[in-house]
C-alpha positions as CSV (number, residue, x, y, z in Angstrom):
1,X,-24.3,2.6,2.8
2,X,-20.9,2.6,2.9
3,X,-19.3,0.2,-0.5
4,X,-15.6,-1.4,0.3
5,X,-13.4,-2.5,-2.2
6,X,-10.1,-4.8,-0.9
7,X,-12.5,-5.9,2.3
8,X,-11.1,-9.7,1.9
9,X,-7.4,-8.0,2.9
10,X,-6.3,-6.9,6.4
11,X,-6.9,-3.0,5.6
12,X,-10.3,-3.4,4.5
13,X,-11.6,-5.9,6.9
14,X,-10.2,-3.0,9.4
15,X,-12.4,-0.7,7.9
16,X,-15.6,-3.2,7.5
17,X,-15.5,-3.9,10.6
18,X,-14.8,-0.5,12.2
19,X,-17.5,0.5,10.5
20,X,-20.2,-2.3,11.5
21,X,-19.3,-1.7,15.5
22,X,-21.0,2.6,14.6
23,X,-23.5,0.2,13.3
24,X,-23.2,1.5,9.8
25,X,-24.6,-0.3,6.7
26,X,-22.0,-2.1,4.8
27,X,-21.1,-3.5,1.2
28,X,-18.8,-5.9,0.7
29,X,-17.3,-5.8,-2.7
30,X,-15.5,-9.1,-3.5
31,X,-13.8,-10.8,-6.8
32,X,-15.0,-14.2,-5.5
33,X,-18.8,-14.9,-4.3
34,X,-16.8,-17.5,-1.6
35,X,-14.8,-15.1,-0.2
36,X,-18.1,-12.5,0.3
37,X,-19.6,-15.4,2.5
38,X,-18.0,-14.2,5.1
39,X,-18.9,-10.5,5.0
40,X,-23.0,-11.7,4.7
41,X,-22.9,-13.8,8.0
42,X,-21.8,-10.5,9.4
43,X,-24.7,-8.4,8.3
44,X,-23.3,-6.6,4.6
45,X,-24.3,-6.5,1.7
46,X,-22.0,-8.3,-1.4
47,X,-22.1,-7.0,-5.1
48,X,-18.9,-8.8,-7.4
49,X,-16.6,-6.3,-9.1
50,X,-13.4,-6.3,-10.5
51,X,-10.8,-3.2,-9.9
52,X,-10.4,-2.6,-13.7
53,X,-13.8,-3.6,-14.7
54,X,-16.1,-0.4,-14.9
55,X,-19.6,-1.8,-15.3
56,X,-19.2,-4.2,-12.5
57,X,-17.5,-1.6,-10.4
58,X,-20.4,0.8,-11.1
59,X,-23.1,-1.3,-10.3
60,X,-20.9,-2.4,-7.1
61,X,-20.9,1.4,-6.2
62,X,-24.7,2.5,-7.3
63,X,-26.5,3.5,-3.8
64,X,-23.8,4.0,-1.7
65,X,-23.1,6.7,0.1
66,X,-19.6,7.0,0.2
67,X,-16.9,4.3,-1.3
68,X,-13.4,3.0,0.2
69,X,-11.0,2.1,-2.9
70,X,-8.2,-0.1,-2.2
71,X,-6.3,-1.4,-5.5
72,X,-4.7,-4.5,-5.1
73,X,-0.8,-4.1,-4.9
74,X,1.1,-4.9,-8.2
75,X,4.9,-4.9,-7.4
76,X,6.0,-6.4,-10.9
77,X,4.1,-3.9,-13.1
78,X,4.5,-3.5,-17.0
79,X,6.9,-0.1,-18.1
80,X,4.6,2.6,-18.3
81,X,2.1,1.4,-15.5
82,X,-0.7,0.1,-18.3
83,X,-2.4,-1.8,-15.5
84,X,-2.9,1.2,-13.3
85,X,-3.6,3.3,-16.4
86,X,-6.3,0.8,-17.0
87,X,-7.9,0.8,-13.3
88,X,-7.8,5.0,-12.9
89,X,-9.9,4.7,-16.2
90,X,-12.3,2.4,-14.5
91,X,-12.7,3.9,-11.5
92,X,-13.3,7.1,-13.2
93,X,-16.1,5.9,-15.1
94,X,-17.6,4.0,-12.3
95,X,-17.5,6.5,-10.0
96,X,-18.8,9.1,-12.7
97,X,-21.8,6.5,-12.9
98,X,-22.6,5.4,-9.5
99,X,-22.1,9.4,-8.2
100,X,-21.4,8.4,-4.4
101,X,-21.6,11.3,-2.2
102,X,-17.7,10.9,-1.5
103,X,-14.9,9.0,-2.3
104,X,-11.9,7.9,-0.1
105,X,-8.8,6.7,-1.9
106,X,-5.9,4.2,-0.2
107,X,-2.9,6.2,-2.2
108,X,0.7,6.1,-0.6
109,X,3.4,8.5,1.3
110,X,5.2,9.9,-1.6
111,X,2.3,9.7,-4.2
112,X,3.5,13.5,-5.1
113,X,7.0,12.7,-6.0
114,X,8.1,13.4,-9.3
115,X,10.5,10.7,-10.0
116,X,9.1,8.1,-11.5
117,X,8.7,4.5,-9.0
118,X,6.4,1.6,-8.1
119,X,4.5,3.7,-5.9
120,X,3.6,5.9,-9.3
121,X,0.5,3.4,-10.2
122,X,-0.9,5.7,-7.3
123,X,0.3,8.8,-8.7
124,X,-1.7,8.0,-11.8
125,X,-5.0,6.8,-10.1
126,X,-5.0,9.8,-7.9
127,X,-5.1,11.7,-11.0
128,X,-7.3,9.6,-13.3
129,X,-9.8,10.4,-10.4
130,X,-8.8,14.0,-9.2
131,X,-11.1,15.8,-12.1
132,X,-14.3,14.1,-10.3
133,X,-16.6,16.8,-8.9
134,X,-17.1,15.3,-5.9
135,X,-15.6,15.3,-2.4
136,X,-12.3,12.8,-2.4
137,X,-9.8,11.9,-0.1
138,X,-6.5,10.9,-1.1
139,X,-5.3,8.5,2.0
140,X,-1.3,8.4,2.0
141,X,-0.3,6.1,4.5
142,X,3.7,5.4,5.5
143,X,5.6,2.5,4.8
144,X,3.4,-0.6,6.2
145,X,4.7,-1.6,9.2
146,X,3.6,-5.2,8.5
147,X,6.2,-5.4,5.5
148,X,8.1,-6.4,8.5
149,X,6.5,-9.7,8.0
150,X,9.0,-10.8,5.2
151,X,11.4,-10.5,8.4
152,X,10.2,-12.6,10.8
153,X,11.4,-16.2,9.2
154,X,15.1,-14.7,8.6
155,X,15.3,-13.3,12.1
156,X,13.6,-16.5,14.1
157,X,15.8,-18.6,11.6
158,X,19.1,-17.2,11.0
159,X,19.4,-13.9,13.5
160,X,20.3,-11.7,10.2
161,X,17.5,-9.6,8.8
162,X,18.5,-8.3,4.8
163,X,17.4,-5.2,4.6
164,X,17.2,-3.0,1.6
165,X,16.0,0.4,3.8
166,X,19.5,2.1,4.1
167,X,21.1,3.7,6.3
168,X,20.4,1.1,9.0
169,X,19.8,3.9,11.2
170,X,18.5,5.9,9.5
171,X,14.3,7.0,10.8
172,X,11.4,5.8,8.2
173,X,8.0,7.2,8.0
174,X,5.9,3.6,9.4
175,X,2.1,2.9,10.4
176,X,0.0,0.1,11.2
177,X,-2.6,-1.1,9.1
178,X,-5.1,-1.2,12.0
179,X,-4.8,2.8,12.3
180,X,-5.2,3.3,8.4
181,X,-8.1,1.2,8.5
182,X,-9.5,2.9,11.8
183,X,-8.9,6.2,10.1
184,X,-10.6,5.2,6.8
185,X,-13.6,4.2,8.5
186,X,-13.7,7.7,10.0
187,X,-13.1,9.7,7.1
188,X,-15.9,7.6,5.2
189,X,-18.3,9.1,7.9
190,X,-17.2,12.3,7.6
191,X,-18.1,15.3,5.7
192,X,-15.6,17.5,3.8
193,X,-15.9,19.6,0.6
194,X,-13.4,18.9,-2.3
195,X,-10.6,17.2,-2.7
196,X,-8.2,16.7,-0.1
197,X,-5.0,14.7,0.9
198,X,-4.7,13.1,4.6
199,X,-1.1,11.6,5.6
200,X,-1.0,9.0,7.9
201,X,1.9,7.8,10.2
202,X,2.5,6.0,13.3
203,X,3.6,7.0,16.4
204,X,6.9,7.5,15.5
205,X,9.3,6.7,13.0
206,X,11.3,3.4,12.7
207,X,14.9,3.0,11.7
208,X,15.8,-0.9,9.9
209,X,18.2,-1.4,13.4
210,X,14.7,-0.7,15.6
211,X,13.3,-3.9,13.9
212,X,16.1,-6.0,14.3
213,X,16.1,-4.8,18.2
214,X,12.9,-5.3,18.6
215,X,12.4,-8.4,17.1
216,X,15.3,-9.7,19.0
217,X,13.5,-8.9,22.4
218,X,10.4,-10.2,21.0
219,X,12.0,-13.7,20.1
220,X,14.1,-13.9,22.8
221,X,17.1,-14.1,20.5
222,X,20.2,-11.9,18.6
223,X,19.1,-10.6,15.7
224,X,21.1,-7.8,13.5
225,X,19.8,-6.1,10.4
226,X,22.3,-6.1,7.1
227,X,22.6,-4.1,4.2
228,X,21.8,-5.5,0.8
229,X,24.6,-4.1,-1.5
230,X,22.4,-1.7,-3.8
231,X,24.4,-3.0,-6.7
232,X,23.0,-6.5,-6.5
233,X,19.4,-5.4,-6.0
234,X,18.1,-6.2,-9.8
235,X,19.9,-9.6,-10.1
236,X,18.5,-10.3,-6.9
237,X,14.8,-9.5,-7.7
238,X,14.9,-11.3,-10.8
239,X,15.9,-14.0,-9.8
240,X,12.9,-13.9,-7.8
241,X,10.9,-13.8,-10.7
242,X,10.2,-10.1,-11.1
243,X,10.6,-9.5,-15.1
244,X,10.6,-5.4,-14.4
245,X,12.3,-5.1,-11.1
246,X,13.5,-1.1,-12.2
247,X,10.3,0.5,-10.1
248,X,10.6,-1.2,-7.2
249,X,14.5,-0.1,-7.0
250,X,13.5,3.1,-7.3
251,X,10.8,3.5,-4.8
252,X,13.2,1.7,-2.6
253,X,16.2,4.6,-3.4
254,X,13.0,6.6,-2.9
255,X,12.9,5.9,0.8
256,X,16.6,6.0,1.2
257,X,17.4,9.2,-0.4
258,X,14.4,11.0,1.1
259,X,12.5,12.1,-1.9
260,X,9.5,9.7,-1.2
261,X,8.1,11.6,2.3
262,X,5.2,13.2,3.1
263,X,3.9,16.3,0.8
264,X,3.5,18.2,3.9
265,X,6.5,16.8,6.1
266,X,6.1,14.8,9.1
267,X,4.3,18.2,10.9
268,X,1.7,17.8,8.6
269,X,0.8,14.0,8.9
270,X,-1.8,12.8,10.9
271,X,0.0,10.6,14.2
272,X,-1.7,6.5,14.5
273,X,-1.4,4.4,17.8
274,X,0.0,1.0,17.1
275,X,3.4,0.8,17.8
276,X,6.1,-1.2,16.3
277,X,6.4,-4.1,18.9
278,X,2.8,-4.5,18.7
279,X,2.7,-5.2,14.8
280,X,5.6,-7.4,15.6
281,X,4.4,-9.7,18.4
282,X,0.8,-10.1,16.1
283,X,3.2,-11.2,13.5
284,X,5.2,-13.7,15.8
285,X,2.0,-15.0,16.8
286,X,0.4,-15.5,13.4
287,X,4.0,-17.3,12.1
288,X,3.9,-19.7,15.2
289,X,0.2,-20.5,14.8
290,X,1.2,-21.3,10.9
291,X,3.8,-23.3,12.1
């Protein structure tokens, strides 16, 4: 039995479903009983947990053999990360309780850096459950490629995409979310001993102008990518709303100055698949069927 948490989201559906073609058992974990439906017309079992809730976590977990954590993104967290404090103590507990045979982790490219950044709440997870004596895999994938989704209405609309990945040419680590899922699914099927870190690309690496190039032959129109003045970045985002906009500047800077990469460099990461212009087209499609 293989327990998923996030399986309502496109990464864990992935991974559900990769796993129910190998004909492997399957439990859904789900917030909402509606949204497991779904999941038990295809054949899996549902339990109802909640990421920072440990009893229903570990009763979500008891019985299976190994067990795909996905937290759910937070991009406006509280200083000091209390929230992903809060879920690497659950999780710990949970897993401590329901003792899967192995764990596999969704963590992020640049989950080693030092500086502190929104893509920290990983850092600390990985290390609330890095004491477990069990075998766990710390997933890292690159930046999503289907971030690029935020794009698509500026570049269909206007031709301009803002982009707050600088230098415009310069190459960013990207992957897919179908190969993170694909590779999830294998790794829970796998065997490996301790704990170990997997870093997870695609096939190769995207600069902000590829986007806007690509887009524009995908649409059939000009479109140019253009800087956001880094000065304007935290009026901007809160504006938006976001009352702590300081991490997400900083993972951003992260990107840009080169100090969120892979642990191991891009020779060390695991290559995906799926290609830039095929994340884009599924996105084009999707945002015309909305339309």
């Amino acid at each position: 039995m293989h327990a998923i948490t996030g399986i309502t989201g496109q990464i864990g559906g992935v991974v559900a479903r990769a796993l129910l073609a190998s004909e492997q058992p399957v439990r859904a974990i789900v917030r909402d009983a509606a949204k497991g439906q779904a999941w038990s017309d295809r054949g899996c079992e549902v339990a109802l947990a909640t990421i920072n809730d440990a009893i229903s976590l570990a009763a979500a977990f008891r019985g299976a053999e190994s067990v795909f954590v996905l937290v759910p993104p937070n991009f406006d967290p509280l200083p000091e990360f209390p929230e992903a404090q809060a879920i690497g103590k659950a999780l710990h507990a949970a897993l401590v309780q329901a003792n899967p045979a192995r764990v596999v982790y969704l963590s992020t490219i640049g989950a080693q850096a030092n500086q502190s950044n929104l893509l920290t709440q990983h850092t600390i997870i990985e290390k609330a459950i890095g004491g477990l004596p069990k075998p766990v895999t710390f997933l890292r994938p690159a930046w999503f490629m289907e971030n690029s989704s935020w794009d698509l209405a500026p570049a269909r609309e206007e031709g301009v995409i803002p982009s707050f990945l600088q230098p415009l040419d310069k190459p960013v680590p990207m992957v897919g979310t179908a190969d993170i899922g694909k590779v999830a699914a294998e790794l829970l099927q796998g065997n490996w001993k301790g704990h170990r870190v997997v870093e997870l690309e695609g096939p190769e690496r995207v600069t902000p102008n590829k986007i806007a190039t690509t887009f524009a032959r995908l649409l059939g129109r000009p479109v140019r990518m253009e800087a956001v003045p880094r000065g304007s970045w935290e009026a901007l985002f809160k504006s938006q709303g976001m009352k702590n906009p300081i991490p997400r500047i900083r993972m951003l800077d992260g990107f840009n100055e080169g100090w969120i990469d892979f642990e191991h460099g891009e020779a060390g990461s695991l290559k995906g698949n799926v290609a830039l212009e095929t994340v884009l087209n599924a996105l084009i499609k999707r945002g015309t069927d909305v339309h």
